[in-house]
C-alpha positions in Angstrom: -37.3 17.3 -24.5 -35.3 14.9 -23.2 -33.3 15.6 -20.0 -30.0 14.5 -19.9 -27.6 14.4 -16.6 -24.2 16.5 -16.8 -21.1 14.9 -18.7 -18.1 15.1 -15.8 -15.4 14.2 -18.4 -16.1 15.5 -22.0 -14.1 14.6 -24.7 -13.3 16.3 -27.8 -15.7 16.0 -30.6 -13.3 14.0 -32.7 -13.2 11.4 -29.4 -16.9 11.6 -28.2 -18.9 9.4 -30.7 -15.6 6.7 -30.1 -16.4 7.1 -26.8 -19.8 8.0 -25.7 -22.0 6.0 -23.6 -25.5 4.9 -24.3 -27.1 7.3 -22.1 -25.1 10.8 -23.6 -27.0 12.5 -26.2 -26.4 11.2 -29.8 -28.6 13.5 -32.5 -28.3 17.2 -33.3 -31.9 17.3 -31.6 -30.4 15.7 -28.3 -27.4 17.2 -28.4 -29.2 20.6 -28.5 -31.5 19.5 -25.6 -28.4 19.2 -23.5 -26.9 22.7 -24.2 -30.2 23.8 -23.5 -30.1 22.7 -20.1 -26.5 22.8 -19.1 -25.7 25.7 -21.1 -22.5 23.8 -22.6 -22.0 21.1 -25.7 -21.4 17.3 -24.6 -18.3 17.7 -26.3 -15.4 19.9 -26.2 -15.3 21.7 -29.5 -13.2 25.1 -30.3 -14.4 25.5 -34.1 -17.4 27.8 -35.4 -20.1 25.2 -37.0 -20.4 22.3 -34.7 -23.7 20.9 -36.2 -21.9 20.4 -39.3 -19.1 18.7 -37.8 -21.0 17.0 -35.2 -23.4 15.0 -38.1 -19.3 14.7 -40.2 -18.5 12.6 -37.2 -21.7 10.7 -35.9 -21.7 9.5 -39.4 -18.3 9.0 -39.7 -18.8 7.0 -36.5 -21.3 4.9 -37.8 -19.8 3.0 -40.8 -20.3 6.1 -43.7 -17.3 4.9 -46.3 -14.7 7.1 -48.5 -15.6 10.6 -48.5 -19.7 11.0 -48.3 -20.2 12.0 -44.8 -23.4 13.5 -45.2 -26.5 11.8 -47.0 -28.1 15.1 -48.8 -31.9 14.2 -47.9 -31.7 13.2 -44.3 -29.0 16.2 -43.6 -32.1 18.2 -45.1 -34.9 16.4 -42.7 -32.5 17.3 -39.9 -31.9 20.9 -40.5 -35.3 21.2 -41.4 -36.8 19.2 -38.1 -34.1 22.0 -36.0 -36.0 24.8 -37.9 -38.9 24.3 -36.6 -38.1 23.3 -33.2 -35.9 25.9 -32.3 -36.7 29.1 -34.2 -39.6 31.4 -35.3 -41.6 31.2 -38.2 -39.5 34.4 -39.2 -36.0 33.2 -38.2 -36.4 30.1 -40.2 -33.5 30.1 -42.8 -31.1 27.2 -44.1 -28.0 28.2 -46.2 -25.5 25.5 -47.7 -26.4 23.4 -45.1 -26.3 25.6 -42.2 -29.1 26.8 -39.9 -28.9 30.7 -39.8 -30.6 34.1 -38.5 -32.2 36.4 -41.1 -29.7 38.9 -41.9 -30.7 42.5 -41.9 -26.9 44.3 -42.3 -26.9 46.5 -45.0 -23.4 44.5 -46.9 -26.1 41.4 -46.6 -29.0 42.8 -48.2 -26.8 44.4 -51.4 -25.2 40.7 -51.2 -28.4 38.8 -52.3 -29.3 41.5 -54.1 -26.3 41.0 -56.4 -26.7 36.9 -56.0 
């Protein structure tokens, strides 16, 4: 894990990759390292899937043209690399791209059940 000292100003996930410095965290991986020890994202961010939108604007950021902001293999490495650091053997479950807990509601199990 790589330790990370506390951002004073955080800007908005749309500003951060514009503006981060060398030394703020940069991958999902690193980015998760620094919630995990300040308890709060590197960026200011109000919606409900920031991984997704994090890797939209890191690569965004970083030259990605027209619309393709996410390569399909490496999104799949990364998700998968997340998996297995940061859940169970259990817990381990990737939907359309997004890392999830196993679901055990009854409207979720007649879901797949119907799928």
């Amino acid at each position: 894990m790589k330790i990370f000292e506390r951002i004073t100003k955080r800007y908005a996930l749309q500003n951060y990759y514009l503006r981060r410095n060398f030394y703020w965290p940069d991958t999902l991986p690193e980015i998760l390292d620094y919630w995990q020890q300040h308890n709060e994202l590197p960026f200011l961010y109000g919606g409900d899937n920031w991984p997704y939108d994090a890797m939209c604007e890191r690569q965004r950021r970083k030259g990605v043209y027209a619309s393709q902001y996410l390569t399909p293999d490496r999104t799949a490495r990364h998700m998968a690399a997340l998996a297995v650091r940061y859940f169970d053997n259990d817990s381990r479950i990737v939907v359309r791209g997004s890392l999830r807990a196993p679901c055990s509601s009854k409207a979720c199990i007649r879901r797949q059940s119907s799928a």
